[in-house]
Structure formats: C-alpha cells, structure tokens
Jmol script that loads the backbone (N, CA, C; Angstrom):
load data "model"
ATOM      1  N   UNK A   1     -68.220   9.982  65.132  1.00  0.00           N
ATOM      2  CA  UNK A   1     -66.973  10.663  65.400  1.00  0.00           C
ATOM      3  C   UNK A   1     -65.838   9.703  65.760  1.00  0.00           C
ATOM      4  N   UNK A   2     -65.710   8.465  66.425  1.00  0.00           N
ATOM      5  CA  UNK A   2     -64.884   7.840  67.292  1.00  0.00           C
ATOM      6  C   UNK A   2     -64.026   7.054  65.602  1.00  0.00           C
ATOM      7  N   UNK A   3     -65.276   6.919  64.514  1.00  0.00           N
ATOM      8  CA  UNK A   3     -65.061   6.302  63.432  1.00  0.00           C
ATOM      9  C   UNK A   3     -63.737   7.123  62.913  1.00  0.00           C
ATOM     10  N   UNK A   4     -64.155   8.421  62.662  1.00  0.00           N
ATOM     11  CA  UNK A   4     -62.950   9.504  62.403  1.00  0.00           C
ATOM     12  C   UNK A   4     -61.552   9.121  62.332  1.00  0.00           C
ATOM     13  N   UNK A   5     -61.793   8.940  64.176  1.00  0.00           N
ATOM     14  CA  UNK A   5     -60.228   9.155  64.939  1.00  0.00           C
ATOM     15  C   UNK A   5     -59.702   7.428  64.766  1.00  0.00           C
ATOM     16  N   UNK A   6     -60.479   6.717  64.464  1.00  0.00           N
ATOM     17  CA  UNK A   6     -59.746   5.136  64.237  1.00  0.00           C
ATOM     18  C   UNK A   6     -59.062   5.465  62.826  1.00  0.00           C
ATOM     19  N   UNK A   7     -59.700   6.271  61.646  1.00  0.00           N
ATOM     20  CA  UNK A   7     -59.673   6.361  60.245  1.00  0.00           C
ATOM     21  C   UNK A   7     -57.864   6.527  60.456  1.00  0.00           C
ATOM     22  N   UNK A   8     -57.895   8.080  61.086  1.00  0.00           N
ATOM     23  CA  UNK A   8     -56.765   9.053  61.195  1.00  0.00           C
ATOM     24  C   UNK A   8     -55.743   7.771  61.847  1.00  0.00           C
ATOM     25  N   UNK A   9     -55.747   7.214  63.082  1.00  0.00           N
ATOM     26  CA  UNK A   9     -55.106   6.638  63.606  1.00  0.00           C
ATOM     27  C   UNK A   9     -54.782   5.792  62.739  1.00  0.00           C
ATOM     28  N   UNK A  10     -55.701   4.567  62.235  1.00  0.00           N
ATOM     29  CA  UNK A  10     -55.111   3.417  61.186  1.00  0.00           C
ATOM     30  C   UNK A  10     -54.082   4.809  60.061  1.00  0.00           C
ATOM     31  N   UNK A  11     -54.213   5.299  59.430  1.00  0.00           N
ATOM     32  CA  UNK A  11     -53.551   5.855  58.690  1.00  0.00           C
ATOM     33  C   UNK A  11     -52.062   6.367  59.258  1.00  0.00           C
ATOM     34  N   UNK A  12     -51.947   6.834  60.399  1.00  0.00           N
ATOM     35  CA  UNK A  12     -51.262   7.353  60.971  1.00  0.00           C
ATOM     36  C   UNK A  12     -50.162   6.031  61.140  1.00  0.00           C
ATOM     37  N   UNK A  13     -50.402   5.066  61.862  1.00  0.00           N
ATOM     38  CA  UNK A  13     -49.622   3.882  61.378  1.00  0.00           C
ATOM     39  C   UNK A  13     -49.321   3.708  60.399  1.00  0.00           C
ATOM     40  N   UNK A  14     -50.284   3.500  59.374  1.00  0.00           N
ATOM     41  CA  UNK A  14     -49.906   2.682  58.146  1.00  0.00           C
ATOM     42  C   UNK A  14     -48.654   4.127  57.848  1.00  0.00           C
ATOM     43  N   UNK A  15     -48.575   5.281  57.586  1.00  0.00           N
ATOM     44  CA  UNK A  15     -47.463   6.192  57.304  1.00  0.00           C
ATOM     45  C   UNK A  15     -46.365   5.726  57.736  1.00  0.00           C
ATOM     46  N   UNK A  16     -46.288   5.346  59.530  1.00  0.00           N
ATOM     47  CA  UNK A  16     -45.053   4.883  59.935  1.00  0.00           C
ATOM     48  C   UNK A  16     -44.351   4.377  59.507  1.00  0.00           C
ATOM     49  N   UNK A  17     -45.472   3.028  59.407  1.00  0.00           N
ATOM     50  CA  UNK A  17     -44.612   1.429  58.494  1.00  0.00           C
ATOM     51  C   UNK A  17     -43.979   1.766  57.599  1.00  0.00           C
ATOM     52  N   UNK A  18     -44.952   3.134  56.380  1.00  0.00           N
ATOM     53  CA  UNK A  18     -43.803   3.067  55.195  1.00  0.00           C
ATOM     54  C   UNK A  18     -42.839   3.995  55.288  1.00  0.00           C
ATOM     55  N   UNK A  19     -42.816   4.514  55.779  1.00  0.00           N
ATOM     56  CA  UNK A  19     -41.650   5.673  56.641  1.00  0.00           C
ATOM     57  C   UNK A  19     -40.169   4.856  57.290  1.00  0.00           C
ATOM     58  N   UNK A  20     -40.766   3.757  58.203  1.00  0.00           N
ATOM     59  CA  UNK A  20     -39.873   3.008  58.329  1.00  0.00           C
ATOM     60  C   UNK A  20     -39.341   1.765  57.244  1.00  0.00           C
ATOM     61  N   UNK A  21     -40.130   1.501  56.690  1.00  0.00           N
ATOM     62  CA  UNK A  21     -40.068   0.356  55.025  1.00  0.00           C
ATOM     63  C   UNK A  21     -39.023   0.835  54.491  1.00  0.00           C
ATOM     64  N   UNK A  22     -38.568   2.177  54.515  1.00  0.00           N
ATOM     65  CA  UNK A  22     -38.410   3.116  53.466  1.00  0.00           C
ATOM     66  C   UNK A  22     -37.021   3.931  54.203  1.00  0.00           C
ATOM     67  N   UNK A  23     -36.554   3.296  55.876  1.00  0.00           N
ATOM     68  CA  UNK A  23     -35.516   3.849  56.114  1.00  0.00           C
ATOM     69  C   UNK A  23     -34.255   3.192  55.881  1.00  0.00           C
ATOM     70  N   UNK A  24     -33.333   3.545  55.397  1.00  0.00           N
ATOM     71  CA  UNK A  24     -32.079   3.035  55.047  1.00  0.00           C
ATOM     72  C   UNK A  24     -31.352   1.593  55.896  1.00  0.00           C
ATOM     73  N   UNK A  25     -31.513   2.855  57.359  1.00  0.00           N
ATOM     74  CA  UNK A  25     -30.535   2.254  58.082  1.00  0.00           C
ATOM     75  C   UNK A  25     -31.653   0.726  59.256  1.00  0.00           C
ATOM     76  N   UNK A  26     -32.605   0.968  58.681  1.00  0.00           N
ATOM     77  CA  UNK A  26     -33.583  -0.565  59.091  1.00  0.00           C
ATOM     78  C   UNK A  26     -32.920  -1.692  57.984  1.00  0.00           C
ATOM     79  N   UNK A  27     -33.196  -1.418  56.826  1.00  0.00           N
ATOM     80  CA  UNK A  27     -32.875  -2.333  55.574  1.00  0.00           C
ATOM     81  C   UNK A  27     -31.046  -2.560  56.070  1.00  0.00           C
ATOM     82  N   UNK A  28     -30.290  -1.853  56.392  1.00  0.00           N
ATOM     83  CA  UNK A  28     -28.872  -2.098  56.239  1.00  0.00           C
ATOM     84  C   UNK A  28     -29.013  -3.353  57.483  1.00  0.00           C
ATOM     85  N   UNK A  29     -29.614  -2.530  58.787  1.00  0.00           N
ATOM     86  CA  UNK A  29     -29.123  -3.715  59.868  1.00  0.00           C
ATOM     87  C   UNK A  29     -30.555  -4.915  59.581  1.00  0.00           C
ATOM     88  N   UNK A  30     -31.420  -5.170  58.930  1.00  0.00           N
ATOM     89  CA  UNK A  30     -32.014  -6.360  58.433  1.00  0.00           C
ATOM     90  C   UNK A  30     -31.024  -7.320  57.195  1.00  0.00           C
ATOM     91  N   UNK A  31     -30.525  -6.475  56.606  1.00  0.00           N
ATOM     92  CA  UNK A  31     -29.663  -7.398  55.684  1.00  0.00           C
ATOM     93  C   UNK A  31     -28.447  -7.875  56.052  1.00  0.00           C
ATOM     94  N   UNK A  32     -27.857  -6.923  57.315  1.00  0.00           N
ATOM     95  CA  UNK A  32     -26.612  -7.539  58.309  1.00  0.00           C
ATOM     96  C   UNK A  32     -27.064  -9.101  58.790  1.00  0.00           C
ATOM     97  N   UNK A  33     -28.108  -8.879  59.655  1.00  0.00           N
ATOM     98  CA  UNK A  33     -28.617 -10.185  60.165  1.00  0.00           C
ATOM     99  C   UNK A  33     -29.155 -10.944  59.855  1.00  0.00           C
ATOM    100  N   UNK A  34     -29.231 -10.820  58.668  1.00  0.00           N
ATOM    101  CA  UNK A  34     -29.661 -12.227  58.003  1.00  0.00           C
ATOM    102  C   UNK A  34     -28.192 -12.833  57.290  1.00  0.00           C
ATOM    103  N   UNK A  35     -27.455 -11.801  56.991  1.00  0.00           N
ATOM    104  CA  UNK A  35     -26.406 -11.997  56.097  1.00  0.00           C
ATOM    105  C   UNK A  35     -25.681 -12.940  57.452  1.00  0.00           C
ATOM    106  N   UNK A  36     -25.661 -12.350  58.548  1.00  0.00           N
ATOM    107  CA  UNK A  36     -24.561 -13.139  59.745  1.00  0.00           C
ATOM    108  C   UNK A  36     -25.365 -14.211  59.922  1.00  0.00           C
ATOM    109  N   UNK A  37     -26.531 -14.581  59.784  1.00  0.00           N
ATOM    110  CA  UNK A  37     -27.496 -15.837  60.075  1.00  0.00           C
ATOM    111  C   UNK A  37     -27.210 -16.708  59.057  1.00  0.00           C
ATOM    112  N   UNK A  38     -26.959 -16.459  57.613  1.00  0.00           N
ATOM    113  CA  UNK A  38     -26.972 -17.301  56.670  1.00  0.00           C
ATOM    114  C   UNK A  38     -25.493 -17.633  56.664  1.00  0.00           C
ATOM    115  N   UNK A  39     -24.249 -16.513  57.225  1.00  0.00           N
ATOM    116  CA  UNK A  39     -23.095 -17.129  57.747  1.00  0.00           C
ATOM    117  C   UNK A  39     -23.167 -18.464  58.585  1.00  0.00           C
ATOM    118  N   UNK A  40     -23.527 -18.151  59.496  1.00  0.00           N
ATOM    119  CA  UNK A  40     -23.494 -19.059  60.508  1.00  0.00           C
ATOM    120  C   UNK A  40     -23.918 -19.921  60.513  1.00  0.00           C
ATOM    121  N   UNK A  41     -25.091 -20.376  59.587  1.00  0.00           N
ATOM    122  CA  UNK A  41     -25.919 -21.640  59.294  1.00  0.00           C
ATOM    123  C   UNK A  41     -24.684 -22.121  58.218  1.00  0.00           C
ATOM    124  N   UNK A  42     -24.245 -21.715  57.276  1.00  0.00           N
ATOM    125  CA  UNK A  42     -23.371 -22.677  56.392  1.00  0.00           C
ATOM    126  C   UNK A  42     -21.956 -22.620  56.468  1.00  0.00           C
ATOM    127  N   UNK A  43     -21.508 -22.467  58.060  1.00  0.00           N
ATOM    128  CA  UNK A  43     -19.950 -22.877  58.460  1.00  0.00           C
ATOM    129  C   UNK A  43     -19.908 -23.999  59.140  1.00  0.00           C
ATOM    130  N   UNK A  44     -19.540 -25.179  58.640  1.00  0.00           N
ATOM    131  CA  UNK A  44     -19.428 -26.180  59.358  1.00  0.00           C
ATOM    132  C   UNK A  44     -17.809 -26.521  59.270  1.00  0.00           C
ATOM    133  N   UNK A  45     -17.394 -27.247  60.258  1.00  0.00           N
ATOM    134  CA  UNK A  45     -15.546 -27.411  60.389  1.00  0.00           C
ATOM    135  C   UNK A  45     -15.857 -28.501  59.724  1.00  0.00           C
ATOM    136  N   UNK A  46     -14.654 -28.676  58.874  1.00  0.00           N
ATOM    137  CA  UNK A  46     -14.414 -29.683  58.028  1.00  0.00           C
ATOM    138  C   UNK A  46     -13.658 -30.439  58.455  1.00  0.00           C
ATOM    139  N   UNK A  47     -14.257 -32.033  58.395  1.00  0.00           N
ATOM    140  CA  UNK A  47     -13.567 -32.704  58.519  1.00  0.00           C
ATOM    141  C   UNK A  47     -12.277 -33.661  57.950  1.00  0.00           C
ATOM    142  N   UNK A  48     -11.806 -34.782  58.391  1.00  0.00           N
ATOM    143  CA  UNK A  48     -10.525 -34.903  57.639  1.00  0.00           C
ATOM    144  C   UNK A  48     -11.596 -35.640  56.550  1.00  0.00           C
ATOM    145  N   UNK A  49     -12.441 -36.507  56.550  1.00  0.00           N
ATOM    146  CA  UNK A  49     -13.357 -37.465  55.815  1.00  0.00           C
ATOM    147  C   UNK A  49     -13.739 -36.135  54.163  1.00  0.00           C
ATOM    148  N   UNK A  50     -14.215 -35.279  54.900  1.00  0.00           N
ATOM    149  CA  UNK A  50     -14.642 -34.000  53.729  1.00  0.00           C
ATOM    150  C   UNK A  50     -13.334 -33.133  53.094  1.00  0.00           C
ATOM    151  N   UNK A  51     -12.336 -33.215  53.954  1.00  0.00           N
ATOM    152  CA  UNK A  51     -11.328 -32.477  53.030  1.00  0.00           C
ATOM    153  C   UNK A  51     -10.667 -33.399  52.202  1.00  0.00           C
ATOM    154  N   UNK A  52     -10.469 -35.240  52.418  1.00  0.00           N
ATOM    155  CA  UNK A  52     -10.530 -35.879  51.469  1.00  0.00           C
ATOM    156  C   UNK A  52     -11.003 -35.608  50.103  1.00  0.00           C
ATOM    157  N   UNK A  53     -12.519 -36.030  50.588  1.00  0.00           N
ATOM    158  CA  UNK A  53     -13.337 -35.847  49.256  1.00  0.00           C
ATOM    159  C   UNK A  53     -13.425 -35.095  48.706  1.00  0.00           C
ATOM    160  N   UNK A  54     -12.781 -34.061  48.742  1.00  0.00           N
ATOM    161  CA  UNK A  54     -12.276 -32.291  47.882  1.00  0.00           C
ATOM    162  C   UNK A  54     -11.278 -32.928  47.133  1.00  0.00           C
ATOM    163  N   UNK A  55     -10.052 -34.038  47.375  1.00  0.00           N
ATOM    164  CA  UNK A  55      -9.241 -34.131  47.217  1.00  0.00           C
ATOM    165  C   UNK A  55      -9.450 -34.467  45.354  1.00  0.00           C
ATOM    166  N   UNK A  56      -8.882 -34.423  44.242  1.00  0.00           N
ATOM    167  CA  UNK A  56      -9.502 -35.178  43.031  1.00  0.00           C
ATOM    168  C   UNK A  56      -8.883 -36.445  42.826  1.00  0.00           C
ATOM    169  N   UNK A  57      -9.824 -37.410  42.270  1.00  0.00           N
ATOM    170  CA  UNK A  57      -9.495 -38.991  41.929  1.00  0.00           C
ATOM    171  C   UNK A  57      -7.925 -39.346  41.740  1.00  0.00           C
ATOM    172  N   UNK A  58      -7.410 -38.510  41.026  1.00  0.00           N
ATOM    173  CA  UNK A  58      -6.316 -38.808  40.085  1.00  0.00           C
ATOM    174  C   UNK A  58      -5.488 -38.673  40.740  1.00  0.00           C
ATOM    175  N   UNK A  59      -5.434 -37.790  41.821  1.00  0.00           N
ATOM    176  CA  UNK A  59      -4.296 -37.792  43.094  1.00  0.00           C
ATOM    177  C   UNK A  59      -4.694 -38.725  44.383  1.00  0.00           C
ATOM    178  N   UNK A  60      -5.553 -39.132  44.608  1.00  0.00           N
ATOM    179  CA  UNK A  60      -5.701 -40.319  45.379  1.00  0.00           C
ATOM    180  C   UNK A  60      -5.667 -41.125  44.986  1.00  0.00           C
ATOM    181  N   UNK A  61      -6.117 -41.623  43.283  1.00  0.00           N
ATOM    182  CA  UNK A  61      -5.504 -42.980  43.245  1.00  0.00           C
ATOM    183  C   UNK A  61      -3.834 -43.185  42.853  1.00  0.00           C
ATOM    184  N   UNK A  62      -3.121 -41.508  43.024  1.00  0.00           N
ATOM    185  CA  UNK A  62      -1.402 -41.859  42.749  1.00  0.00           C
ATOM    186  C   UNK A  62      -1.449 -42.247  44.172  1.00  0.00           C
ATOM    187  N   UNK A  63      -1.873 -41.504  45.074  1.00  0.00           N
ATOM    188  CA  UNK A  63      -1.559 -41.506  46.447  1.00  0.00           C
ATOM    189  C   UNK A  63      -1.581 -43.443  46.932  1.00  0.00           C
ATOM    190  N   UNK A  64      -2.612 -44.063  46.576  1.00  0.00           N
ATOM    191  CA  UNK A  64      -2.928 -45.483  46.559  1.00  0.00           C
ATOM    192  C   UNK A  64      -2.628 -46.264  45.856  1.00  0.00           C
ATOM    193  N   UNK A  65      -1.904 -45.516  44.890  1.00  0.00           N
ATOM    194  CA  UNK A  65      -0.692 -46.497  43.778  1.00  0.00           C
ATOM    195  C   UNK A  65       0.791 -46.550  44.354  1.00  0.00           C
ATOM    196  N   UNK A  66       0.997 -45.442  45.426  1.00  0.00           N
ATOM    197  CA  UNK A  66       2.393 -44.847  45.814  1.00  0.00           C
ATOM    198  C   UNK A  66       2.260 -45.863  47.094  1.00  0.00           C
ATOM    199  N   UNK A  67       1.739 -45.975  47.521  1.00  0.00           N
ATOM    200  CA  UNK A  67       1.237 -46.798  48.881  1.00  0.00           C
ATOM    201  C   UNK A  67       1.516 -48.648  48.226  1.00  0.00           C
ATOM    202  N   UNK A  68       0.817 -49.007  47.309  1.00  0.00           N
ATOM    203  CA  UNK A  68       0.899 -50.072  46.856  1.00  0.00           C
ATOM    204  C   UNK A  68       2.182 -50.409  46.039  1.00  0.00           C
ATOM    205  N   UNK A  69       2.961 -49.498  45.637  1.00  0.00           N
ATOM    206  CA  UNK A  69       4.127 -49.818  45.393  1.00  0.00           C
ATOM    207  C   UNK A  69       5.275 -49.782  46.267  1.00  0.00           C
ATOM    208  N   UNK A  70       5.261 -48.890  47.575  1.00  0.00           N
ATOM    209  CA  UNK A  70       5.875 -48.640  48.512  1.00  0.00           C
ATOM    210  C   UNK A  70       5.913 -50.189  49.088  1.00  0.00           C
ATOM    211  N   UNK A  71       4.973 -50.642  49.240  1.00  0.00           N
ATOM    212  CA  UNK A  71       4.891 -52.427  49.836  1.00  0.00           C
ATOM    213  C   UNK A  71       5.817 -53.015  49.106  1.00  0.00           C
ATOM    214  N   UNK A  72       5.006 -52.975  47.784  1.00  0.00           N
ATOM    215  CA  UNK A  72       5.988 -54.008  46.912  1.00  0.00           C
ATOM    216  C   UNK A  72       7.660 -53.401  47.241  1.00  0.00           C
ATOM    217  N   UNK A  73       7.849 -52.169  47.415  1.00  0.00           N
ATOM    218  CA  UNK A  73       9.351 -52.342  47.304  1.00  0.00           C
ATOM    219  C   UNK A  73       9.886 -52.855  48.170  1.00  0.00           C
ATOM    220  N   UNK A  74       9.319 -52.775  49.241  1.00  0.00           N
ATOM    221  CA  UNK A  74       9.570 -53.559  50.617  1.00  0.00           C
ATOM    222  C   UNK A  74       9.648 -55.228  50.936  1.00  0.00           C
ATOM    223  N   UNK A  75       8.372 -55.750  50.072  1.00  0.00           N
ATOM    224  CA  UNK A  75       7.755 -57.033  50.365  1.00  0.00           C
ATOM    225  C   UNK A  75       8.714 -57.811  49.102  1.00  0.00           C
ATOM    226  N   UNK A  76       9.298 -57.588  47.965  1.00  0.00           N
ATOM    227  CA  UNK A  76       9.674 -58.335  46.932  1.00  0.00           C
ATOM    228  C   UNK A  76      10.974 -58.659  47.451  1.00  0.00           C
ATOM    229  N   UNK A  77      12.053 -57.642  48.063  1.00  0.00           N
ATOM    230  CA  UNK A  77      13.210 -58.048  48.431  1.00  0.00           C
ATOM    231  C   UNK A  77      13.079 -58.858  49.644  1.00  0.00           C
ATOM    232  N   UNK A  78      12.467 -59.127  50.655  1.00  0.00           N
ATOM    233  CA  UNK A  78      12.110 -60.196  51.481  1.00  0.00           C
ATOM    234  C   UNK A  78      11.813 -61.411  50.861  1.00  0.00           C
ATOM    235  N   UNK A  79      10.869 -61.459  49.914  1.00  0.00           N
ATOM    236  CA  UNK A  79      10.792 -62.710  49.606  1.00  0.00           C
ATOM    237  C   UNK A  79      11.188 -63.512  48.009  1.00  0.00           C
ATOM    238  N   UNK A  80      12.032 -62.748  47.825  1.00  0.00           N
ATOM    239  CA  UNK A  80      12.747 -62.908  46.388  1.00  0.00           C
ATOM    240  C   UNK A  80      13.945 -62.622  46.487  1.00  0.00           C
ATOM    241  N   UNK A  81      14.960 -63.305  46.625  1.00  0.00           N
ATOM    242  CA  UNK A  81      16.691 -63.135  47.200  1.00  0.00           C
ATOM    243  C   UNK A  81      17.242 -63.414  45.597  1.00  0.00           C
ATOM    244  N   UNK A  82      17.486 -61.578  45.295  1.00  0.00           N
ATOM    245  CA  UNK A  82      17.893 -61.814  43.871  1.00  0.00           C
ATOM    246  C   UNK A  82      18.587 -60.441  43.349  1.00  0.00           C
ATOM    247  N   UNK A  83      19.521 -60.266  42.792  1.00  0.00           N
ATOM    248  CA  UNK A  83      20.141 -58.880  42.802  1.00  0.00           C
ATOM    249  C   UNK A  83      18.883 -58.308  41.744  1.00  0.00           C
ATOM    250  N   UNK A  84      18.157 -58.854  41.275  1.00  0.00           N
ATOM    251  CA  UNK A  84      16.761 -58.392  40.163  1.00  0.00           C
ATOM    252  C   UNK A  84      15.701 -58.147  41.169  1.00  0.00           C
ATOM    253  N   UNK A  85      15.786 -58.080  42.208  1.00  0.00           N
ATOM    254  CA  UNK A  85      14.538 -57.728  43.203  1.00  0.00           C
ATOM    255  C   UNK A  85      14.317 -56.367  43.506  1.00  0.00           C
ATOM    256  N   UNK A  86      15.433 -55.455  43.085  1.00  0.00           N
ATOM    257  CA  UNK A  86      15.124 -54.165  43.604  1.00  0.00           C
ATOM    258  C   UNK A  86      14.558 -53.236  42.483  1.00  0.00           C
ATOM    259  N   UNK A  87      15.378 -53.145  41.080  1.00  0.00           N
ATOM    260  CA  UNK A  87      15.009 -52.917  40.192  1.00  0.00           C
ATOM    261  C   UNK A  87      13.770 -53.474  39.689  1.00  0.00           C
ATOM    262  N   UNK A  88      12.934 -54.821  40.314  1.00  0.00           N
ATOM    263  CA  UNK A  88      11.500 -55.081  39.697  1.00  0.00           C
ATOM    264  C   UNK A  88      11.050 -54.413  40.497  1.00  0.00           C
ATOM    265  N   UNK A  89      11.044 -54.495  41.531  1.00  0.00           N
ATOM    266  CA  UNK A  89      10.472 -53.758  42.812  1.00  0.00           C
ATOM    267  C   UNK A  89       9.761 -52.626  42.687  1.00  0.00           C
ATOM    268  N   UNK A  90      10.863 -51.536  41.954  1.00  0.00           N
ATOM    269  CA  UNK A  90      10.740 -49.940  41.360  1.00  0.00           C
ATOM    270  C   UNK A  90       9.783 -50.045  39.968  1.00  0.00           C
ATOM    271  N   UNK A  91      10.109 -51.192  39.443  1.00  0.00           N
ATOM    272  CA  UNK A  91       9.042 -50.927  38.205  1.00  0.00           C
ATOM    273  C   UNK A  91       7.810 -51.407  38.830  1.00  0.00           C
ATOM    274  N   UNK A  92       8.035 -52.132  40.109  1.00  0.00           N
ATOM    275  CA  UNK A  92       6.731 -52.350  40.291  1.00  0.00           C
ATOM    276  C   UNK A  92       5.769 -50.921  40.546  1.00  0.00           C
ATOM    277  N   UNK A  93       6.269 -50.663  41.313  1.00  0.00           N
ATOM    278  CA  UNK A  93       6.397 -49.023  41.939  1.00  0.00           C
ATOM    279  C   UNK A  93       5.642 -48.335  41.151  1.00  0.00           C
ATOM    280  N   UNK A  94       6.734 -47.698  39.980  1.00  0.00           N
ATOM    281  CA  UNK A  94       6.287 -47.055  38.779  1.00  0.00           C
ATOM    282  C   UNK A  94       4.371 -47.472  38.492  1.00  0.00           C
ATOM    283  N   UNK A  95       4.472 -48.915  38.228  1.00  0.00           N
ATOM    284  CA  UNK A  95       3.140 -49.086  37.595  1.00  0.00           C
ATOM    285  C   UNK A  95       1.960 -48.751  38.259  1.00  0.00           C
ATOM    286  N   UNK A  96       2.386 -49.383  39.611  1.00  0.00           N
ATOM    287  CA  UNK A  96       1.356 -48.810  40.730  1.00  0.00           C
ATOM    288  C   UNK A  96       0.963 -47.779  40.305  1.00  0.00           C
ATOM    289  N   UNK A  97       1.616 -46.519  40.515  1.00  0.00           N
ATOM    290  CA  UNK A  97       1.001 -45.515  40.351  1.00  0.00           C
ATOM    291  C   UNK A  97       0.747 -44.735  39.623  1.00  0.00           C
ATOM    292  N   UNK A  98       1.450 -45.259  38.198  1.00  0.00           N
ATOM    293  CA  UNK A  98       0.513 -45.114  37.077  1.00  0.00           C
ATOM    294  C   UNK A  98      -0.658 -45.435  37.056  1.00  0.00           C
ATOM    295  N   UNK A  99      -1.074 -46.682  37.645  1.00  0.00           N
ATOM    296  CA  UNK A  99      -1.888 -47.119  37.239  1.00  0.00           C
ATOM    297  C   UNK A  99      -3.507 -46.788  38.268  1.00  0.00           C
ATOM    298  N   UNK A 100      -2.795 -46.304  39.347  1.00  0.00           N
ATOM    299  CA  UNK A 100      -3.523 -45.527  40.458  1.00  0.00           C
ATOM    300  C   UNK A 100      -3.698 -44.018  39.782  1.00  0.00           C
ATOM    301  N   UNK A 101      -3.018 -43.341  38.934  1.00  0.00           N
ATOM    302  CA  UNK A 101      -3.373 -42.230  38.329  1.00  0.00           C
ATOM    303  C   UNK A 101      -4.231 -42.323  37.437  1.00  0.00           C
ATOM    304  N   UNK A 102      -4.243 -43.438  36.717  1.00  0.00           N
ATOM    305  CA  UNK A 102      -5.112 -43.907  35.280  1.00  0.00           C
ATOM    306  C   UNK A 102      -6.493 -44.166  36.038  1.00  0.00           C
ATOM    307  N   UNK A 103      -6.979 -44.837  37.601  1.00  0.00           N
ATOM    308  CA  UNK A 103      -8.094 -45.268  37.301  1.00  0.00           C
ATOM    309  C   UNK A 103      -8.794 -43.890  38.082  1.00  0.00           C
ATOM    310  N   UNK A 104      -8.035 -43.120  38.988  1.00  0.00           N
ATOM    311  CA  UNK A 104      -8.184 -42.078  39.639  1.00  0.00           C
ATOM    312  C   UNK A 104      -8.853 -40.640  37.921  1.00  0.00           C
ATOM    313  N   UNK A 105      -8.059 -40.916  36.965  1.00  0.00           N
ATOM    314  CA  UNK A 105      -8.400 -40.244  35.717  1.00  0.00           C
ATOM    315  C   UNK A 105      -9.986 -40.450  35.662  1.00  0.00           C
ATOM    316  N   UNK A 106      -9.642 -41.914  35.094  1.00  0.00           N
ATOM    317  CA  UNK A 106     -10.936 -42.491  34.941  1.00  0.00           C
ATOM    318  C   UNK A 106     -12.408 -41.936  35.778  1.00  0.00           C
ATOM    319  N   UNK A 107     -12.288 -42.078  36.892  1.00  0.00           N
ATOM    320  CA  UNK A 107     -13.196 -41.612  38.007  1.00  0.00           C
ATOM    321  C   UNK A 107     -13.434 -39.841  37.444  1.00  0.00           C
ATOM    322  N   UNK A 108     -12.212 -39.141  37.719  1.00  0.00           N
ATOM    323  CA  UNK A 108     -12.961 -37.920  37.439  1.00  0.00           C
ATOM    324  C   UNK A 108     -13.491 -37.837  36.409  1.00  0.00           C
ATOM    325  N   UNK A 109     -13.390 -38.171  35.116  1.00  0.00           N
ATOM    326  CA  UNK A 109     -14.000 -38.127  34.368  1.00  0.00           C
ATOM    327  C   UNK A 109     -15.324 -38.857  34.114  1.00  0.00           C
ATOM    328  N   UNK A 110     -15.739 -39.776  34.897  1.00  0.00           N
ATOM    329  CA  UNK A 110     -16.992 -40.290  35.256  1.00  0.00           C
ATOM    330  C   UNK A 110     -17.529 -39.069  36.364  1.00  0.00           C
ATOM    331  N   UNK A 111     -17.368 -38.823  36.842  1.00  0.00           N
ATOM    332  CA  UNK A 111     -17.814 -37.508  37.975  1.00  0.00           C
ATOM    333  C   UNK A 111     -18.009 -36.106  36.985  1.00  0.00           C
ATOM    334  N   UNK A 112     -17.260 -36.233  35.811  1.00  0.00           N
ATOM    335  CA  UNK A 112     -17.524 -34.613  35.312  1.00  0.00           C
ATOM    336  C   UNK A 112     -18.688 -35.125  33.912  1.00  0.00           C
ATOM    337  N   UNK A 113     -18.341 -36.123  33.749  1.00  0.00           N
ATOM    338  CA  UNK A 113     -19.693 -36.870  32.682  1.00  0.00           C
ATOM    339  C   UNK A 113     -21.337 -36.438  33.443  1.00  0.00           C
ATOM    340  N   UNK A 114     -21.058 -37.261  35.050  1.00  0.00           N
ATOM    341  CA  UNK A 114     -22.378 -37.235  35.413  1.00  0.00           C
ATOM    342  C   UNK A 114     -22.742 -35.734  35.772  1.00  0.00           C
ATOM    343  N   UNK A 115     -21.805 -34.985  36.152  1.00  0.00           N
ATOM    344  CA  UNK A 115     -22.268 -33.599  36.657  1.00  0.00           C
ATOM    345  C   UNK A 115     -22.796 -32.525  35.389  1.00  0.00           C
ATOM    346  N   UNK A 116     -21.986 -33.162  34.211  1.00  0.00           N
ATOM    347  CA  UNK A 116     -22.484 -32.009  32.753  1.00  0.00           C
ATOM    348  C   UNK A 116     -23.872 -32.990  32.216  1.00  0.00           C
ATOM    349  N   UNK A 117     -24.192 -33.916  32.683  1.00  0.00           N
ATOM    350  CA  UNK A 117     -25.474 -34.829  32.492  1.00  0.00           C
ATOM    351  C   UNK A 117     -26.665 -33.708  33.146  1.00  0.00           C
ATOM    352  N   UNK A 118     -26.151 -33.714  34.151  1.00  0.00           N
ATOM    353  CA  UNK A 118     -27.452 -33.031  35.455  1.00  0.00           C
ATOM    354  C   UNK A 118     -27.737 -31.563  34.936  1.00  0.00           C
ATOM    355  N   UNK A 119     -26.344 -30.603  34.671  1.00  0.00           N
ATOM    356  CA  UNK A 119     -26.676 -29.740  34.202  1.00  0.00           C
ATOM    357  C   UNK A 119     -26.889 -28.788  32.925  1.00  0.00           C
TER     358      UNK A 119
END
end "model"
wireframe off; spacefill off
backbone 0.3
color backbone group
C-alpha cells in the first residue's frame, strides 16, 4: 500500500512541474532575468583607448597627417626665413594628410581583406 501513495505522490509532482513548465508568466519572468543578466554582463564603459579603435584608419591617419602638417606649418617658417616658407609649409600640410588618408585607406582595406578571409 505505502508503494501506492509514493506512485500517486511522484506523479502528483511530476503534474506540477509540467503545469508550471507550461505557465506563461514563469517563462516571461525567466526570460526577463536572464535577458537583464546577459544585459549586464555585456555593458562595459568605454573607454577613450576603445572609442578610438571604433574610430576607421582613414580618419586617423588624416587626423595624424593634420597633426604632422600642423608642425610643419609652424616649424618651416622658424627655420627657413623666406617669403616661400608659408606657401611650402601648406603644401606641406596638404600632403601630410593626404598621405595620412592614403595609408589610413590602405589599413582599412587590409582589415576588411582579413575579416572577408575569416568569414
């Protein structure tokens, strides 16, 4: 007899479980909290180092061509006393950052080579 009432009982659970398996509002707040868990695991504050590297090649290397010509416009009329110092100066300028756009090109397109490689 005692066999019976374990039978009924195990069964009587096992109904629950799928009773509850099977209720809406369990599944809604299980998929809330995982959903706010898998939030919270992949928010990290970004730093200035990572919002850089978002930045693309071709505008950091104008940015480092604009920088390297900014010197020269500065550094040529100091040490070149010449009414032709300002006007080289600016072409220097110019090339810089052409030429900081060209290798900045270059790069992304080595970055989108290797990434259509992988996938």
């Amino acid at each position: 007899m005692p066999d019976h009432n374990q039978e009924q009982e195990r069964l009587r659970r096992l109904r629950e479980r799928q009773l509850a398996d099977r209720d809406p509002s369990v599944k809604k707040r299980e998929f809330q909290r995982s959903s706010i868990e898998r939030e919270r695991r992949a928010y990290k504050p970004e730093s200035l180092r990572g919002i850089w590297a978002m930045i693309p090649h071709i505008w950091r290397g104008g940015f480092f061509g604009l920088l390297v010509g900014l010197g020269a416009v500065i550094a040529i009329p100091l040490y070149w006393i010449s009414s032709w110092a300002l006007p080289v100066a600016f072409v220097v300028l110019l090339f810089a950052v052409f030429m900081g756009i060209m290798i900045g090109r270059g790069l992304d397109s080595r970055d989108e080579i290797a990434d259509n490689l992988r996938h």
